[in-house]
C-alpha positions, 0 to 999 in steps of 0.5 A: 147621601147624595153620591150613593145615587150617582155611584149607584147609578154608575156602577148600574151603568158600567154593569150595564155596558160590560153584560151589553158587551159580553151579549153582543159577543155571545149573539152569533158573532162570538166565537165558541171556547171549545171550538176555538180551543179544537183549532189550536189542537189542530194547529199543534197537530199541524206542527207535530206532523211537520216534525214527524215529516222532518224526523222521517227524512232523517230516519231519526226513529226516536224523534219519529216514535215522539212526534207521532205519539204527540199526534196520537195526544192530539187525535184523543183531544179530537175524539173528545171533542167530537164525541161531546158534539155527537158526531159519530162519524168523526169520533170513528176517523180519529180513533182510526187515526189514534190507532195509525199513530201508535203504528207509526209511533211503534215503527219508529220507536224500532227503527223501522222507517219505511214501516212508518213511512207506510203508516203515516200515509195511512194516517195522513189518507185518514186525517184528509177524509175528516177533513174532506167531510168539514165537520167544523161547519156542522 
């Protein structure tokens, strides 16, 4: 009977360490999941956009219809996002830059490249006034 008190009380105190750890995480110094989670879209749609880039360069119209409609993918994941923060404003930016990319992904699915080309800067002028507003900061 006299080890049930001591596993007892470490099994209080670990329990104690891991909700003491998981709080000092949580308290202002961890980092949020979902905002985490939006930086890796990013980061992805950072990498598709080089990909498109390098696929217009080539005038391959195949691999630019893919790239863009992997960003359109991302776009969508953004828009979520943003709609469950409430943010408007932004919500309006990535469906406008959903929509550009379907342009720039229809351009190159017909082989039109200097179509996409003119889309994708339109889409890359939208991207850069979302990112000119720093919605991760709000």
């Amino acid at each position: 009977m006299q080890k049930l008190p001591i596993i007892m009380v470490a099994t209080g105190a670990a329990v104690c360490v891991l909700v003491g750890s998981v709080t000092a995480q949580s308290g202002g110094r961890g980092k949020d999941p979902r905002a985490e989670a939006q930086k890796a879209v990013m980061d992805d749609m950072a990498d598709a956009q080089e990909d498109l880039r390098d696929a217009l360069a080539t005038k391959d119209g195949e691999a630019v219809s893919v790239a863009a409609l992997k960003i359109e993918g991302f776009m969508a994941k953004t828009e979520s996002y943003w709609a469950a923060k409430r943010a408007a404003d932004i919500v309006k930016l990535a469906q406008t830059s959903r929509a550009l990319s379907k342009d720039v992904a229809a351009a190159g699915a017909a082989n039109k490249i200097l179509v996409a080309q003119a889309a994708l800067e339109k889409l890359s002028a939208n991207c850069n006034a979302c990112h000119d507003l720093h919605p991760e900061k709000r």
